[in-house]
N, C-alpha and C positions, 0 to 999 in steps of 0.2 A: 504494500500500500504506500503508497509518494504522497504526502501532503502540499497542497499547488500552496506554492510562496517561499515553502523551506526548503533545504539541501539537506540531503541524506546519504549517509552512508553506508559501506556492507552491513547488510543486517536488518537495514531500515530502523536505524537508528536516526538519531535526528542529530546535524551536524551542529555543535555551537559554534561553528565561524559565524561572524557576519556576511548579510547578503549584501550585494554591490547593488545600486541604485542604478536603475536603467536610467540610458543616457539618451537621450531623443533631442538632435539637434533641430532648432525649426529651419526648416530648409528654402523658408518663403523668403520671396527678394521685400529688401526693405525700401526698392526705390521706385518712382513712377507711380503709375495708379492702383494702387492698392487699397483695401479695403481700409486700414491703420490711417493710410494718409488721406484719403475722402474724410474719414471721421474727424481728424485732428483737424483738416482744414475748415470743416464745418462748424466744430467748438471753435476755434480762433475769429471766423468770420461773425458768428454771433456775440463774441467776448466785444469785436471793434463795432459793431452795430450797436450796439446797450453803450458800451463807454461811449461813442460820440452824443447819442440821445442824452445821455447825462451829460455829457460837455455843455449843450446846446441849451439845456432846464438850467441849469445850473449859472450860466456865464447871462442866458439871456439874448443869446448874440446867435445868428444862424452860422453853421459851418460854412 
């Protein structure tokens, strides 16, 4: 019997090593249109739409 997670030895004894952390590199490109960067560019453009709104309440003055 193998219990899924642990390392076992002859016997089906249970090994006290530590197990090694699976390594799963993300392999997606961080540049051009990607999912990450649509998003982050949508929070930034709404960050400068509210901050000029408040510029403009605030000063009194049209941009």
């Amino acid at each position: 019997m193998r219990l899924q997670g642990y390392n076992s030895e002859d016997g089906n004894r249970l090994d006290n090593l530590a197990l090694e952390p699976r390594m799963d590199a993300d392999k997606s490109p961080r540049l051009g249109f990607t999912e990450y960067a649509e998003i982050l560019n949508g929070r930034l453009a709404m960050i400068g739409f509210v901050s000029l709104l408040a510029i403009e309440i605030i000063s009194r003055h049209s941009f």
